[in-house]
RODO-299336 format. One record per residue: x, y negated, z of N, C-alpha, C in turn; residue in one letter. Coordinates in steps of 0.02 Angstrom, whole numbers, padded with zeros to 5 digits, always signed. Layout:
REM RODO-299336
XYZXYZXYZa/...
END
This chain:
REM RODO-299336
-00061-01483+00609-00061-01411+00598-00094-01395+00531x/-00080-01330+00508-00091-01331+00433-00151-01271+00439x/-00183-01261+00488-00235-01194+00495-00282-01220+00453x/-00312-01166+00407-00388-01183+00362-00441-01163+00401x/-00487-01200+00384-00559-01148+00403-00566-01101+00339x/-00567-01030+00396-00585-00982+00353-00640-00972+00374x/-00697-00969+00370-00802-00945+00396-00795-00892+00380x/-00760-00863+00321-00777-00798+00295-00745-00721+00294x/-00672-00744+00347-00639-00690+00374-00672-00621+00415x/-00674-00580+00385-00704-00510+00424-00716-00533+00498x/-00762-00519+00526-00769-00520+00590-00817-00467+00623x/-00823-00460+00689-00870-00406+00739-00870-00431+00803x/-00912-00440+00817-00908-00457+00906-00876-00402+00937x/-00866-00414+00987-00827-00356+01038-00891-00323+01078x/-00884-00265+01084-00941-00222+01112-00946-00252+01190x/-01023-00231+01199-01024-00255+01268-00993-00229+01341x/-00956-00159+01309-00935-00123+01362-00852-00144+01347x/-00832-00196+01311-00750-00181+01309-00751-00277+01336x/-00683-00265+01389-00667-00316+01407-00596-00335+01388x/-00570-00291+01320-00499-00309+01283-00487-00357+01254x/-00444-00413+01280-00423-00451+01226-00431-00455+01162x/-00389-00369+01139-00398-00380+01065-00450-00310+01046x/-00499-00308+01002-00544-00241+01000-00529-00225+00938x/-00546-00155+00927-00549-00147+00860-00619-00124+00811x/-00615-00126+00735-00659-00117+00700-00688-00055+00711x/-00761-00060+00723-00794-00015+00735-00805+00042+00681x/-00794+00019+00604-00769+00066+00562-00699+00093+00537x/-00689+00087+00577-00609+00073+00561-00590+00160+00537x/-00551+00198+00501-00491+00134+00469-00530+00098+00407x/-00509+00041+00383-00548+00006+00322-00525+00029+00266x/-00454+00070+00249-00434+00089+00200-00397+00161+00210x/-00447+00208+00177-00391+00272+00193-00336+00297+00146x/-00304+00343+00146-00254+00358+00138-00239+00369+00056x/-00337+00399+00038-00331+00400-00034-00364+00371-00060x/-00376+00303-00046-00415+00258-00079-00391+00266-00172x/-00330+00250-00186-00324+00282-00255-00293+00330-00261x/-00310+00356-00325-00272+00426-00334-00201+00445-00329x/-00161+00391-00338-00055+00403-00343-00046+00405-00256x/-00112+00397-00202-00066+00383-00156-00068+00433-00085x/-00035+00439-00072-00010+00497-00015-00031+00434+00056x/-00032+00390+00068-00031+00356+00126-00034+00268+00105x/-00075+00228+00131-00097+00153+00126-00102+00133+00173x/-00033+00069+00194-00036+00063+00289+00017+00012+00264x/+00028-00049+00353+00060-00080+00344+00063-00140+00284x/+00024-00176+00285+00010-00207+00221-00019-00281+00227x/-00020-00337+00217+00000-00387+00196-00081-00410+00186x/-00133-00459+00198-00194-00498+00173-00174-00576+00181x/-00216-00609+00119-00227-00678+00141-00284-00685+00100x/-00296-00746+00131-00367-00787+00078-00342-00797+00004x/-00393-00792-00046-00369-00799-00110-00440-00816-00143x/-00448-00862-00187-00521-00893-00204-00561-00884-00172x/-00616-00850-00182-00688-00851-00131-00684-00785-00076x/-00629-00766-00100-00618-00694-00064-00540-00679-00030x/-00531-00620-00042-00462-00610-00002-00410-00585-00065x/-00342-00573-00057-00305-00533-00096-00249-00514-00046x/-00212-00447-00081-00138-00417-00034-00112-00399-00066x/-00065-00370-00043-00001-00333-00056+00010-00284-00010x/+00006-00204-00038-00012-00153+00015+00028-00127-00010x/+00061-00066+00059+00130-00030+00071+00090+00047+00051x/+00105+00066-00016+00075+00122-00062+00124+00178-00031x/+00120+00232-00018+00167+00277-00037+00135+00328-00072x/+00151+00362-00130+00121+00397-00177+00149+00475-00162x/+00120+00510-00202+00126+00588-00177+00194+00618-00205x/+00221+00560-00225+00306+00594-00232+00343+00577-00164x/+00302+00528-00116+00328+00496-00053+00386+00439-00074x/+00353+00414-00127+00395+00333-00134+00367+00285-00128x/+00408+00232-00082+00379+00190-00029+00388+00132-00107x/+00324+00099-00093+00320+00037-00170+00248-00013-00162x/+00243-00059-00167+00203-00108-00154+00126-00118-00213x/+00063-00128-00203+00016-00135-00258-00007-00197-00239x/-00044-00210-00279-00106-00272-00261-00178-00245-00237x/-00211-00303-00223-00272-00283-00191-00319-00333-00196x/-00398-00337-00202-00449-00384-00208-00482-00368-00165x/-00530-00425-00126-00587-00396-00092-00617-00459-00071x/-00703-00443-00083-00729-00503-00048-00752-00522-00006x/-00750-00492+00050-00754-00468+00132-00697-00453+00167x/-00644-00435+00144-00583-00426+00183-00595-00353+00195x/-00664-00307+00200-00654-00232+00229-00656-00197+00182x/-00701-00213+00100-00698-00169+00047-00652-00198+00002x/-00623-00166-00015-00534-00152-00056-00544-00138-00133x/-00529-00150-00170-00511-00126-00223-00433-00140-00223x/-00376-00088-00257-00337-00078-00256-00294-00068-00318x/-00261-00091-00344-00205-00058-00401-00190+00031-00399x/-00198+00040-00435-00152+00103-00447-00097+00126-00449x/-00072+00072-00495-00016+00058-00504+00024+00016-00462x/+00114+00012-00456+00145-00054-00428+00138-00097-00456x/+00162-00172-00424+00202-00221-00451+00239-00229-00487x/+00239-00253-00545+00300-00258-00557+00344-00305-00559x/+00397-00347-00519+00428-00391-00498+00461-00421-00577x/+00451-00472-00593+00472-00522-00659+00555-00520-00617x/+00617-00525-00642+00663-00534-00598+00732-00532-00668x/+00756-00600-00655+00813-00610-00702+00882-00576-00704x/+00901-00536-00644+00964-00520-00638+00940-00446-00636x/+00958-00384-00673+00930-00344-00673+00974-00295-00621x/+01014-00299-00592+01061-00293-00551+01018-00268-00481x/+00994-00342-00491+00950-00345-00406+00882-00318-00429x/+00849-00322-00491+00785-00297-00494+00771-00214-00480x/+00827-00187-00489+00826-00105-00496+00805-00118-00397x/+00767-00066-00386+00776-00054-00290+00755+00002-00281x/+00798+00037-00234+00767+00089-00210+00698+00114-00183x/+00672+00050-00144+00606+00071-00126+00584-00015-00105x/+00512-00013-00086+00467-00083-00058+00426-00047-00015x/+00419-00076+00054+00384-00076+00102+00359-00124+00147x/+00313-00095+00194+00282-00159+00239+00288-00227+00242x/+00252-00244+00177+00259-00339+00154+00231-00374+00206x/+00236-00439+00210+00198-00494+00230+00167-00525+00176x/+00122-00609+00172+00128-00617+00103+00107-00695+00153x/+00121-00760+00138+00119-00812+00170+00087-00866+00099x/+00049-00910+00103+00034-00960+00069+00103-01031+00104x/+00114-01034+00044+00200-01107+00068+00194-01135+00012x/+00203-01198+00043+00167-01265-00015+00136-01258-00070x/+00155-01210-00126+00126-01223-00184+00096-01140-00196x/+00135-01098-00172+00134-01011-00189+00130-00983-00129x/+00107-00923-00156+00108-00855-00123+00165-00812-00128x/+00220-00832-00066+00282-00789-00060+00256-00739-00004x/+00304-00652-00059+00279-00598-00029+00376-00613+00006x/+00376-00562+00084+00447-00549+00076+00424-00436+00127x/+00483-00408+00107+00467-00350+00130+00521-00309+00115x/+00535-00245+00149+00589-00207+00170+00605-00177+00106x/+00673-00207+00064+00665-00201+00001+00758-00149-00002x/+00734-00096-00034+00810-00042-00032+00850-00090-00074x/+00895-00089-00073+00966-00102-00115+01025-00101-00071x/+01053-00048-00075+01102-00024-00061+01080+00000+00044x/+01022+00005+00033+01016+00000+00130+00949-00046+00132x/+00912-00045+00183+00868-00075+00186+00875-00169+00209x/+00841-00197+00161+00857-00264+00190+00785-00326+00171x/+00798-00370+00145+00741-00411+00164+00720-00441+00086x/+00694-00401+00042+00668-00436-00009+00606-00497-00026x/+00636-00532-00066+00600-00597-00072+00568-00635-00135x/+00502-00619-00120+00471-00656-00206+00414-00687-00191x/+00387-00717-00260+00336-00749-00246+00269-00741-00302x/+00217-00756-00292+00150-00771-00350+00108-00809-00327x/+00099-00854-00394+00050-00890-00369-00025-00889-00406x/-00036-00825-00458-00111-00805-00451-00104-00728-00445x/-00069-00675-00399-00100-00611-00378-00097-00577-00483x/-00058-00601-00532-00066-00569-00570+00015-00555-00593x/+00060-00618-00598+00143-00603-00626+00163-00608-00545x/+00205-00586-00522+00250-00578-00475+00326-00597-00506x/+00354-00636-00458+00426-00634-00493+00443-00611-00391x/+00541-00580-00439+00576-00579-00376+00644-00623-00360x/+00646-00644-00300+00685-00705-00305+00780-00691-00283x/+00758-00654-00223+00844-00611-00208+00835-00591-00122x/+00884-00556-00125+00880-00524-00050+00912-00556+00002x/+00865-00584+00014+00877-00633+00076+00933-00635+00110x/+00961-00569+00145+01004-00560+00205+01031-00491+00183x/+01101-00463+00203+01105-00425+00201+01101-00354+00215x/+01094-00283+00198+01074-00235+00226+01115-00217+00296x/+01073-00208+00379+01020-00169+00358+00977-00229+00393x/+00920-00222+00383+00884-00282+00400+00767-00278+00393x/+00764-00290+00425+00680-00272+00413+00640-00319+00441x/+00585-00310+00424+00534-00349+00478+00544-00443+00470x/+00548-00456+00399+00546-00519+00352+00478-00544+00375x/+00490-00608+00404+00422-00628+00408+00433-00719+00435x/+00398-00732+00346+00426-00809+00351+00368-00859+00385x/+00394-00902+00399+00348-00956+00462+00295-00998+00380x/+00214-01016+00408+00194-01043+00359+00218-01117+00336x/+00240-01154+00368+00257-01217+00358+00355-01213+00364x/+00378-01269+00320+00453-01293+00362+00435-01311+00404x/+00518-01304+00451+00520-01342+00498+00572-01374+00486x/+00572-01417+00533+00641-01486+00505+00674-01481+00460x/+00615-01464+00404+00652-01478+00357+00693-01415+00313x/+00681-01339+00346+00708-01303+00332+00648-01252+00321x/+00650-01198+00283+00612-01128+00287+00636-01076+00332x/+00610-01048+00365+00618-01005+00414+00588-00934+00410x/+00637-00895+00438+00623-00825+00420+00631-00769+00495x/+00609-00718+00506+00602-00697+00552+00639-00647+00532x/+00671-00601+00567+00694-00524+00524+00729-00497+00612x/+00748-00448+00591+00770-00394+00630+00816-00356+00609x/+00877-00341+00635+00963-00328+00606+00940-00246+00631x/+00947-00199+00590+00927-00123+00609+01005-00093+00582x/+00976-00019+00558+01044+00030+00542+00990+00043+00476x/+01027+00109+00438+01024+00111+00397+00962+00173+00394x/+00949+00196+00457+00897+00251+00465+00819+00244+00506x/+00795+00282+00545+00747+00259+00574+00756+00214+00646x/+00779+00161+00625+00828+00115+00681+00804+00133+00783x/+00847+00138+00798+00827+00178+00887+00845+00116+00930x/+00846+00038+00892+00878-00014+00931+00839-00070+00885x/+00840-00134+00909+00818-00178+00880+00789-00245+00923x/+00818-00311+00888+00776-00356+00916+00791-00431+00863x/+00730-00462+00882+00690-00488+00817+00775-00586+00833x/+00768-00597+00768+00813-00642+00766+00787-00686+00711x/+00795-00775+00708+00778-00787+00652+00831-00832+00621x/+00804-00838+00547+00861-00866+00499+00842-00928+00466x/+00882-00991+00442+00844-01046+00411+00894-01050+00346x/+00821-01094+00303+00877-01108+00230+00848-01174+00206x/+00892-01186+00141+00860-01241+00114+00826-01237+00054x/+00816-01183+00035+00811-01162-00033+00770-01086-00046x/+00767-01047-00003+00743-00989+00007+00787-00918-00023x/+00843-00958-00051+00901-00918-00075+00956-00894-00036x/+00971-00964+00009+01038-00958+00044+00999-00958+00119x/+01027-00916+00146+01006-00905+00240+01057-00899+00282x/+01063-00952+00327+01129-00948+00386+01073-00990+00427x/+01134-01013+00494+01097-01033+00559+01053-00989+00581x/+01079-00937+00586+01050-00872+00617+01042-00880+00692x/+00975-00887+00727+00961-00876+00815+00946-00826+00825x/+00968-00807+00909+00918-00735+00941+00870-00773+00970x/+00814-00747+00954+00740-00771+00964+00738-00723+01017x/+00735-00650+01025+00702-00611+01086+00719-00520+01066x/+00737-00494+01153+00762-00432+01135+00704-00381+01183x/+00724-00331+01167+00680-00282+01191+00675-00280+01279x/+00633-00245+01312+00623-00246+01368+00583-00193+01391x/+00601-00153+01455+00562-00117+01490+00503-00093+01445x/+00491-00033+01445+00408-00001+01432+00372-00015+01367x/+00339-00027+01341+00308-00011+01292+00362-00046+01231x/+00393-00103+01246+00431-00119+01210+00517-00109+01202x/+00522-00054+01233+00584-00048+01292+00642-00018+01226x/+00622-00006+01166+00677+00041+01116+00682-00022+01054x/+00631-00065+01039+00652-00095+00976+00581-00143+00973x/+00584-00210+00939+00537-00256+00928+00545-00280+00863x/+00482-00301+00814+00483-00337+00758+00428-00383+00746x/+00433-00439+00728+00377-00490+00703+00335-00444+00659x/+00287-00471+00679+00215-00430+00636+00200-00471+00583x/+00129-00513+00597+00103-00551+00534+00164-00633+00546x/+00114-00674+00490+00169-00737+00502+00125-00771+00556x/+00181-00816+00579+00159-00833+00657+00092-00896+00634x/+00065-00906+00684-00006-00939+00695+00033-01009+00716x/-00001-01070+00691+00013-01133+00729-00036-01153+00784x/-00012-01172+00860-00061-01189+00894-00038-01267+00927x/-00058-01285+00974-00044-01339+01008+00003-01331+01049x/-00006-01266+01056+00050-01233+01126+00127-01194+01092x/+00093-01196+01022+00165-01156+01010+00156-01102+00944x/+00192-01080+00911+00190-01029+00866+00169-00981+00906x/+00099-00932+00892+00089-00892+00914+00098-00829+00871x/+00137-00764+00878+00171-00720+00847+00151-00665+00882x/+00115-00617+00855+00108-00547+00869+00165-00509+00834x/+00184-00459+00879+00242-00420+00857+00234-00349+00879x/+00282-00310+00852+00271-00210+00876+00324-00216+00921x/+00308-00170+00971+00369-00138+01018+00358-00069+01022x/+00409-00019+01035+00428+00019+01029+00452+00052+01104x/+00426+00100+01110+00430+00125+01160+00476+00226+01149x/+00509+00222+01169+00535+00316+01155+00513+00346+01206x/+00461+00395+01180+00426+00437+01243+00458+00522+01219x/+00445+00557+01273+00475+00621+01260+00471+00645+01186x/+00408+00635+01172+00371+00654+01095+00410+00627+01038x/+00428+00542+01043+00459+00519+01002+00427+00436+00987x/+00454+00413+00932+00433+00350+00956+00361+00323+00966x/+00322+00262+01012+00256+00244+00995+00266+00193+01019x/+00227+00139+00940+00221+00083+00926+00156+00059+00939x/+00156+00005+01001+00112-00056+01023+00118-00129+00968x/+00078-00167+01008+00080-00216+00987+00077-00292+01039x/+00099-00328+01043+00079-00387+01087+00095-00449+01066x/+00104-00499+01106+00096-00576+01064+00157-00589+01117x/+00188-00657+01075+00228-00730+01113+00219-00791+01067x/+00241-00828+01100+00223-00899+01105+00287-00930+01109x/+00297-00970+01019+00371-00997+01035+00354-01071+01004x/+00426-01101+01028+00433-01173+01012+00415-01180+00964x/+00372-01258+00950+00362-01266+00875+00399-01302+00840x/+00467-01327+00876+00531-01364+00813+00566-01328+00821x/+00594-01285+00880+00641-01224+00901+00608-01169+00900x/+00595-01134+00845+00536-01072+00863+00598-01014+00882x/+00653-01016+00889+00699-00956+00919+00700-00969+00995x/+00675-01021+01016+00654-01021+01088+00589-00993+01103x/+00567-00953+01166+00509-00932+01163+00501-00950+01240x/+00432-00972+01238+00404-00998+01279+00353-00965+01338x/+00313-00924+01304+00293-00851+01341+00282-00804+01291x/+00276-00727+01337+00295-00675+01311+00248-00614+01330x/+00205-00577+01322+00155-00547+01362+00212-00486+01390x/+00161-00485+01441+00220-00394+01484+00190-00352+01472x/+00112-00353+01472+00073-00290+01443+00073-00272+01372x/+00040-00233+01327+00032-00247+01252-00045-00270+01261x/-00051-00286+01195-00114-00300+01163-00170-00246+01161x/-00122-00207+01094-00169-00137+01060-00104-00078+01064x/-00146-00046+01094-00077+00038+01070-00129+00071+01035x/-00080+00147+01019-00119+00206+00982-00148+00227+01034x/-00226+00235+01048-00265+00270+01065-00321+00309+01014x/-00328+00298+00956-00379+00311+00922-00341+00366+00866x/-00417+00406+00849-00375+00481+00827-00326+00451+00769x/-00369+00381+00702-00310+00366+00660-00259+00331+00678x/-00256+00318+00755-00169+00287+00778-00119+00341+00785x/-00153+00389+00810-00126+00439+00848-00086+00503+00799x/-00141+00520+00738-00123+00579+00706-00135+00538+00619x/-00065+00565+00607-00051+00544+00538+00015+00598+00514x/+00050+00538+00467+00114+00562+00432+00160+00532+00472x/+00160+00471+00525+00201+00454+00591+00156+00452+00658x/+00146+00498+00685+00108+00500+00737+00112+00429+00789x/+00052+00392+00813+00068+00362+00885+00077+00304+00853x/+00046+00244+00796+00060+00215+00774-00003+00147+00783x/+00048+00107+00777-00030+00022+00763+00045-00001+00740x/+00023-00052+00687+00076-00084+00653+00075-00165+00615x/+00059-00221+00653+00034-00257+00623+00066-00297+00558x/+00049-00330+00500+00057-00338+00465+00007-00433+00433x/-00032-00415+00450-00056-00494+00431-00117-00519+00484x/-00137-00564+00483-00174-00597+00533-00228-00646+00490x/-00303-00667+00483-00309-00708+00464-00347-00746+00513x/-00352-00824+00538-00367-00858+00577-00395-00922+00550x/-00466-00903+00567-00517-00965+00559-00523-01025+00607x/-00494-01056+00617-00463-01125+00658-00514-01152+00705x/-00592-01168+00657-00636-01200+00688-00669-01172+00722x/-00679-01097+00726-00705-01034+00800-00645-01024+00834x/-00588-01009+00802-00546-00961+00841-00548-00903+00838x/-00562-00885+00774-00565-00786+00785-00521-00763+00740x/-00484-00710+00754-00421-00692+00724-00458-00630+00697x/-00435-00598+00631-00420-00555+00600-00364-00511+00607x/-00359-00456+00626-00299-00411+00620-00285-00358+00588x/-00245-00360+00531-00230-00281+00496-00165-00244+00535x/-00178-00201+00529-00126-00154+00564-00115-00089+00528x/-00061-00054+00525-00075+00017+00499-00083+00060+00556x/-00096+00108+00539-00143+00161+00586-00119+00219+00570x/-00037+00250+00599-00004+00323+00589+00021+00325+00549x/+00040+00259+00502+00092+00272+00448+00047+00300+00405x/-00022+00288+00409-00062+00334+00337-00117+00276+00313x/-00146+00255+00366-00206+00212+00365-00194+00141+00373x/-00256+00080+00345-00247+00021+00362-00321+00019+00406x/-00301-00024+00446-00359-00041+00512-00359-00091+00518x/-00404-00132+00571-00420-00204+00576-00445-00204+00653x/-00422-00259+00681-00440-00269+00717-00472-00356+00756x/-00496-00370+00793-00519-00448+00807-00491-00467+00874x/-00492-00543+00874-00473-00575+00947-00499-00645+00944x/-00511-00663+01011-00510-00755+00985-00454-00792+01018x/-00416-00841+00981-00351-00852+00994-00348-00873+01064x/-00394-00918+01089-00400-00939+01164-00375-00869+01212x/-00415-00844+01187-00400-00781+01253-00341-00739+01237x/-00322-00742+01172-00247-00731+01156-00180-00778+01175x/-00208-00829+01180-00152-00872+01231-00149-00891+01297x/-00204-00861+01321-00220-00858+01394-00182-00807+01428x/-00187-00750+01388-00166-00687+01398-00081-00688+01396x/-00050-00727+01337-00003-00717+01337+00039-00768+01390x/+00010-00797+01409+00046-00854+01462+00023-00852+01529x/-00035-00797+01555-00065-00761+01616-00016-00722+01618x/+00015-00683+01576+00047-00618+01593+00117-00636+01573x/+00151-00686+01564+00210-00685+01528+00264-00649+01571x/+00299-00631+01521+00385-00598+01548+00445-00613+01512x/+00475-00675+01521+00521-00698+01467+00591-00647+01494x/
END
């Protein structure tokens, strides 16, 4: 397995009165809405380890309401410094470099670089794909799959031999259907051998599902937190929960939780610019404790964090499974 020790990933014990799996930051949200000045909303967004500290790639939307990607530093994981500005993607075919919009990245360490991939417009929403390997030039590489398509989220290691990608086949609007499917390549250019990995189900996940951060390696299995989607009279609200898939067949899944994890209960889940929201986006996991890191967005406005320790996250998900 390729897990690092991270010692220095944000952490909090869980209060003595909560017996949740997963809890959240007691300051939470860690990043509000106007941390810099261009931006109308900071959510949904992308961490990993990066020298002695952390770095990202965060889902900006600015006060014209255009969805576009920045960078980020921090040496704690909870205080942020932020770009102002976007990215700007290095990209040879200027064809594909023009895009309508960038949203909700991932960002994965794979053999040598830091490949970002994220819901990238051209012509419809679909699965854009690049990479950096010091957080300063960005190049962009091509769009993975065709529109409409979301919820890119590549596995940290090959597998047999192939790169693997997670995504979700949507429409062209605020998709009312969905379920998560994955894709393999040899090259990170070309993607076929497309599997259905897993579809929606009953209750909190009962309207639409997408891979969250990139999946965790365990003994037992890729462990993958994902959103489900639930349509309540009000309109949609997004949970969160875990499964547990094969680790040479990861489109097989092995268990599946029936409950969620984390929903919107908290006023920044609840009330934003998308009401009723948790949204996960990256995970970081220190191997030699077991304690997970969780970013999430918080109403489509905010970034939040939350903790778990993986034990009781795979306990949970294979106590309660519902394949």
């Amino acid at each position: 397995m390729i897990n690092p020790s991270l010692p220095n990933i944000p952490w909090e014990e869980r209060p003595a009165d909560c017996s949740d799996v997963v809890w959240r930051y007691s300051a939470n949200p860690i990043i509000p809405r106007d941390l810099i000045p261009s931006s109308n909303s900071i959510f949904n967004s992308a961490v990993v380890p990066y020298k002695n500290g952390f770095a990202g790639v965060f889902r900006c939307d600015n006060k014209k309401r255009e969805m576009n990607l920045n960078r980020g530093f921090s040496k704690n994981g909870i205080d942020w410094e932020l770009e102002d500005t976007p990215i700007e993607f290095l990209c040879e075919d200027p064809e594909i470099g023009c895009f309508q919009y960038r949203y909700d990245p991932r960002v994965v360490w794979l053999e040598d670089r830091y490949y970002i991939s994220w819901c990238n417009g051209y012509h419809g929403p679909t699965i854009g794909m690049g990479y950096t390997f010091d957080f300063e030039k960005f190049y962009f590489l091509e769009n993975a799959l065709l529109p409409f398509n979301r919820n890119g989220v590549l596995f940290p290691r090959k597998i047999n031999g192939k790169y693997v990608l997670l995504n979700r086949p949507s429409d062209n609007g605020h998709t009312p259907f969905g379920d998560i499917y994955l894709s393999q390549s040899p090259d990170m250019i070309y993607w076929g051998e497309h599997r259905f990995v897993m579809g929606v189900k009953d209750g909190w996940q009962g309207t639409k599902i997408g891979a969250g951060p990139v999946p965790i390696e365990t003994a037992e299995g890729w462990l993958l937190f994902y959103h489900g989607v639930i349509t309540s009279c009000n309109g949609f609200v997004y949970s969160f929960g875990a499964a547990l898939l094969d680790l040479d067949q990861p489109w097989k899944v092995i268990a599946r939780s029936g409950p969620y994890l984390l929903s919107p209960q908290m006023n920044y889940e609840c009330v934003g610019d998308v009401p009723n929201v948790v949204f996960p986006c990256a995970a970081l996991y220190d191997h030699p404790s077991g304690r997970i890191a969780i970013y999430y967005g918080g109403a489509d406005t905010v970034t939040a964090l939350a903790f778990a320790h993986i034990d009781e996250v795979l306990d949970f998900v294979m106590g309660n499974t519902e394949l």
